[in-house]
C-alpha positions in Angstrom: 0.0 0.0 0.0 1.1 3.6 -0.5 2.5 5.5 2.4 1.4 8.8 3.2 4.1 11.3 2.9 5.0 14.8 2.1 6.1 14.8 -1.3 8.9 17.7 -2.0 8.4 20.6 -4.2 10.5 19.0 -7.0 7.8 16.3 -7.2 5.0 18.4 -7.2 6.2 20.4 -10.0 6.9 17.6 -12.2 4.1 15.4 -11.7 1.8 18.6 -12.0 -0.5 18.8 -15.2 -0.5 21.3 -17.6 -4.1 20.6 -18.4 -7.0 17.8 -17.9 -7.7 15.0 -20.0 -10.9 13.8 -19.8 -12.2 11.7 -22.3 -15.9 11.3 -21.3 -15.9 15.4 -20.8 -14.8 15.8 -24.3 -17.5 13.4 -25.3 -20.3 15.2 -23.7 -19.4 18.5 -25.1 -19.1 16.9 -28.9 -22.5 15.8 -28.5 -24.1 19.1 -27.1 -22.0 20.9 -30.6 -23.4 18.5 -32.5 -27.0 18.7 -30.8 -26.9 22.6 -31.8 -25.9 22.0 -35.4 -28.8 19.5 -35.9 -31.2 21.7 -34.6 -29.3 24.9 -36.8 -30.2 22.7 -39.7 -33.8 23.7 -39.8 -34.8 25.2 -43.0 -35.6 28.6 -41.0 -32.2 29.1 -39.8 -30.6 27.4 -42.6 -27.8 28.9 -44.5 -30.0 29.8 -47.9 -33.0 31.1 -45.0 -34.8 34.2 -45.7 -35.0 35.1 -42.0 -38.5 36.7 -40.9 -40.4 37.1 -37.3 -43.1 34.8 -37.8 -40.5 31.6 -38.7 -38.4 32.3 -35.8 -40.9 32.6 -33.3 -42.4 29.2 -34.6 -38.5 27.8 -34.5 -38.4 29.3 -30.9 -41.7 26.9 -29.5 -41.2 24.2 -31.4 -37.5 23.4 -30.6 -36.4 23.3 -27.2 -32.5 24.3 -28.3 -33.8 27.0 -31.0 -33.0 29.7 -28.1 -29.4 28.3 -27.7 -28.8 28.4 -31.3 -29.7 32.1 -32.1 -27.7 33.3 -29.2 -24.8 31.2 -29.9 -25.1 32.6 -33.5 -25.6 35.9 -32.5 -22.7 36.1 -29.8 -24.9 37.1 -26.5 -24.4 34.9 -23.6 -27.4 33.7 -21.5 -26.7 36.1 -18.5 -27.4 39.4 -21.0 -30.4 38.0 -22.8 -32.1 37.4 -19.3 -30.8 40.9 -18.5 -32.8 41.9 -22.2 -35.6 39.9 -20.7 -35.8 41.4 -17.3 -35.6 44.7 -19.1 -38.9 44.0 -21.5 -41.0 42.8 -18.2 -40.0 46.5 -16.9 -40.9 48.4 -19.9 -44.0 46.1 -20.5 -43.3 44.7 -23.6 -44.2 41.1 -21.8 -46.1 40.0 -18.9 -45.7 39.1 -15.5 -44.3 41.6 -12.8 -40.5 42.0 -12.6 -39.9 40.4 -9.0 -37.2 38.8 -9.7 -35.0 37.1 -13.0 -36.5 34.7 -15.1 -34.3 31.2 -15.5 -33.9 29.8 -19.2 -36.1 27.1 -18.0 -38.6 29.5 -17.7 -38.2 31.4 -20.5 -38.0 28.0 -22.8 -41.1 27.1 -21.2 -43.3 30.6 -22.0 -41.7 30.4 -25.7 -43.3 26.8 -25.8 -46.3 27.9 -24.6 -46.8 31.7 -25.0 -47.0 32.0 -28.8 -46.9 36.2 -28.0 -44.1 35.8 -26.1 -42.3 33.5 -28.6 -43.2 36.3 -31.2 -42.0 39.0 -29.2 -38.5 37.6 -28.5 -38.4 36.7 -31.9 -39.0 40.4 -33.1 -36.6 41.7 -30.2 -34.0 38.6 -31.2 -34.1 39.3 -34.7 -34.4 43.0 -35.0 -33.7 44.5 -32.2 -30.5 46.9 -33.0 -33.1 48.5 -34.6 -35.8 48.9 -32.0 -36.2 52.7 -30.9 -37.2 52.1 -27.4 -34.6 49.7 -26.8 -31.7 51.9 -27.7 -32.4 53.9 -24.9 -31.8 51.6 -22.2 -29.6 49.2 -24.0 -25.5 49.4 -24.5 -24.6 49.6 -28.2 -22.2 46.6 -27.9 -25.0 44.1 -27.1 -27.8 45.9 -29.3 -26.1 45.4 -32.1 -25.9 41.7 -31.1 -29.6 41.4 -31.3 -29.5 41.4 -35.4 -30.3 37.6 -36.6 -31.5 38.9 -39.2 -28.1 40.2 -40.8 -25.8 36.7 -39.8 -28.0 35.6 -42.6 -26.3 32.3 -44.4 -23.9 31.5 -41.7 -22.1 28.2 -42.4 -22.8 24.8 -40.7 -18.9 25.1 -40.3 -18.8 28.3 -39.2 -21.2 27.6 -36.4 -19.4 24.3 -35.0 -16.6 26.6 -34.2 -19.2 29.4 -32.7 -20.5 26.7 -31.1 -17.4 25.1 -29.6 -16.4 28.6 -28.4 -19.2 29.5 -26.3 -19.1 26.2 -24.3 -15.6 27.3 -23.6 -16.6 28.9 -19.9 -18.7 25.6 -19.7 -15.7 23.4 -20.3 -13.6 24.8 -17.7 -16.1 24.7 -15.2 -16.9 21.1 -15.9 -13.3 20.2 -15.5 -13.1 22.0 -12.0 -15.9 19.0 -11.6 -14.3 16.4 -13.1 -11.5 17.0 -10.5 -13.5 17.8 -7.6 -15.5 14.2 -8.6 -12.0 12.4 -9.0 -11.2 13.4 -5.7 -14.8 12.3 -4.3 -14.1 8.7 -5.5 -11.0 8.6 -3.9 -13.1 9.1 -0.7 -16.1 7.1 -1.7 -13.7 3.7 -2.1 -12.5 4.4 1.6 -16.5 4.9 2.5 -16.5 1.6 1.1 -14.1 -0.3 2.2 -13.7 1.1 5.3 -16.7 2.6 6.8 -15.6 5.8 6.9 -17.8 9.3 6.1 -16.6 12.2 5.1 -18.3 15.6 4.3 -18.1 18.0 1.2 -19.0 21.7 1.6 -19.5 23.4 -1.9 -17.2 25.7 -3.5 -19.3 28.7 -3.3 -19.0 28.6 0.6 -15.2 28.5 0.4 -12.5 30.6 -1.7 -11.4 27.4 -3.9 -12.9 26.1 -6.6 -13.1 22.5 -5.9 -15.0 21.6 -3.2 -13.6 21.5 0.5 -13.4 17.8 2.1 -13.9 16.7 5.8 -12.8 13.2 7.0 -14.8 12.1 8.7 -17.2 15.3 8.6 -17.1 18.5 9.0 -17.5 19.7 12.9 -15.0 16.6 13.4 -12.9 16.7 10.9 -9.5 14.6 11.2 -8.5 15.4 7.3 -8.9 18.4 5.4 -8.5 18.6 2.1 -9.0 21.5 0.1 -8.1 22.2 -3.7 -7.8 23.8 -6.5 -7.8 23.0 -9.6 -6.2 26.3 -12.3 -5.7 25.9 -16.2 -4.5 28.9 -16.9 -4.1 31.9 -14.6 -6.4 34.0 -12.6 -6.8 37.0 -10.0 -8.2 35.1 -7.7 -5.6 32.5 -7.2 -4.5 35.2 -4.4 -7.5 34.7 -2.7 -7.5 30.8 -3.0 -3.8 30.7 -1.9 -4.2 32.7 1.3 -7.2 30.7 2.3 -5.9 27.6 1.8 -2.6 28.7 3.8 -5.2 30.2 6.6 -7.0 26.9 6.8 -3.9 25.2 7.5 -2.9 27.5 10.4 -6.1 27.0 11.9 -5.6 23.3 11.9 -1.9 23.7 13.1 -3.8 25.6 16.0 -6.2 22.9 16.3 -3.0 20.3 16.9 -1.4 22.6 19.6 -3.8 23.0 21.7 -5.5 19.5 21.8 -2.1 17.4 21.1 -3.9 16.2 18.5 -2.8 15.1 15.1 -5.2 15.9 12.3 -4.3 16.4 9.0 -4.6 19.6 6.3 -4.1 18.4 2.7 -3.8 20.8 -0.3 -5.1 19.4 -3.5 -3.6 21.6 -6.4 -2.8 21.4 -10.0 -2.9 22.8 -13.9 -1.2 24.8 -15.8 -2.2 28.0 -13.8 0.1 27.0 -10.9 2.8 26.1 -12.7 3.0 29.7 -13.8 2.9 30.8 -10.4 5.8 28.6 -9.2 6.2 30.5 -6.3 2.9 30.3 -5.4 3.1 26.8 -5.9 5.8 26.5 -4.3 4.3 27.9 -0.8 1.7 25.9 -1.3 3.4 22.4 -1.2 5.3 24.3 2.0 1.9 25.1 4.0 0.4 21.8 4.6 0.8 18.8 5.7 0.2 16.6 2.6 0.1 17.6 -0.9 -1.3 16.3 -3.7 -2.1 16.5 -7.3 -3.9 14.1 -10.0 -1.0 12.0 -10.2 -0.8 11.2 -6.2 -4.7 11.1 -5.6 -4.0 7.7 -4.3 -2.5 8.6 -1.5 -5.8 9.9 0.3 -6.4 6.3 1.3 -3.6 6.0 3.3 -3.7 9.9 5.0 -7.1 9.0 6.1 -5.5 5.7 7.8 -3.1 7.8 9.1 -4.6 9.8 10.9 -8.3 9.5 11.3 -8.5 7.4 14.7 -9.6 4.5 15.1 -13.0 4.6 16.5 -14.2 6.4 13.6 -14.5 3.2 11.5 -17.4 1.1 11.1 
């Protein structure tokens, strides 16, 4: 069995990934791209289409998707168009009250239903850089996105590159999830082999961005293991560096005033901390374990390190 150990600097750095590999990620993603282009072959959005209202507002209830195609082929991401949305409900243009922002559940669903509403987002999608009352309280950069109608016979080819880019944000979150998953198995096959619990608070509640891990939970927690997981670099690695150096005081703490002997693991890796060796470097210092992709199995034998024994089932 593996030992657990403090691996040195020099390790870290060269068994450190540049980026992820993930074959069933890059399967998923190919299949939502090609998902958009089958639904971009409709003859109304077509290359050789003569775009009007009516069609698209029938494309928009009929196809669950249609709404991801247009603003993938017009360039606005989800978060403006429900700003665009939010900003119709104030001036009127649809129903319902503005207390609060609509999801794109919710606006797939009225475009399904609604055929007014599906017309309305049609005109607004279609033509709305020209739309007097909107150019008063909308930016001229993303206006001028609302113009379907003039990215008139764009290429099946050219939109499977459109496509691909604006999964790009998508894709990088995923593989902070792929990692934060590949650590959760590692603590899963202890659960199962050894009766042992542990606890995962999410991201949002802590400055990382994979999930922090509690052996074996959270208001007892023996091992802590916190990560991060950076492709390419960020301003907030600063933030994710001092916290995960400030956890590790507070568990030094912990130790010295109990005697006791838990554990603070820092999970880090990608390209983005390679290119903050220093960083890196005082991050493999500050902890007690450390440990990338390449030494995720050595969590099995931390936990049996340290957890004691009456924890085990």
């Amino acid at each position: 069995m593996i030992k657990a150990r403090k691996i040195s600097f020099q390790e870290a750095w060269d068994s450190s990934v540049v980026f992820l590999v993930d074959e069933e990620l890059e399967r998923e993603l190919k299949a939502e791209v090609e998902a958009l282009l089958e639904t971009a072959r409709d003859q109304r959005v077509s290359e050789a289409a003569d775009i009007n209202v009516a069609d698209i507002a029938d494309f928009l209830s009929q196809k669950n998707n249609a709404l991801d195609v247009i603003l993938k082929d017009i360039g606005l991401s989800e978060e403006k168009f429900k700003y665009i949305v939010s900003l119709l409900q104030k001036l009127r243009r649809i129903p319902g009250d503005l207390d609060g922002e609509w999801s794109m559940r919710e606006v797939k669903s009225k475009l399904a239903c609604e055929p007014d509403f599906a017309h309305v987002m049609a005109e607004v999608l279609v033509d709305g850089k020209r739309d007097r009352e909107l150019k008063q309280h909308v930016p001229r950069h993303y206006l001028d996105m609302l113009n379907y109608r003039e990215i008139k016979g764009i290429s099946q080819a050219a939109r499977r590159i459109r496509y691909k880019e604006s999964l790009i944000g998508s894709y990088e979150d995923r593989k902070k999830q792929k990692v934060d998953g590949r650590i959760r198995a590692q603590l899963e096959e202890i659960k199962a082999k050894h009766g042992l619990t542990y606890t995962r608070v999410h991201p949002m509640f802590v400055k990382a961005n994979i999930g922090l891990f509690a052996v074996p939970s959270f208001e007892d927690a023996w091992v802590v293991i916190v990560g991060s997981f950076q492709e390419t670099t960020s301003i907030d690695q600063i933030t994710k560096e001092d916290y995960m150096m400030s956890a590790y005081e507070r568990v030094c703490r912990v130790n010295s005033r109990n005697s006791e002997n838990r554990a603070f693991v820092n999970f880090v890796d990608g390209g983005g901390w390679l290119a903050r060796k220093r960083d890196l470097e005082r991050l493999v210092v500050h902890c007690h374990y450390f440990i990338n992709l390449q030494h995720l199995d050595m969590v099995e034998a931390i936990v049996l390190q340290h957890v004691p024994e009456r924890y085990f089932t």
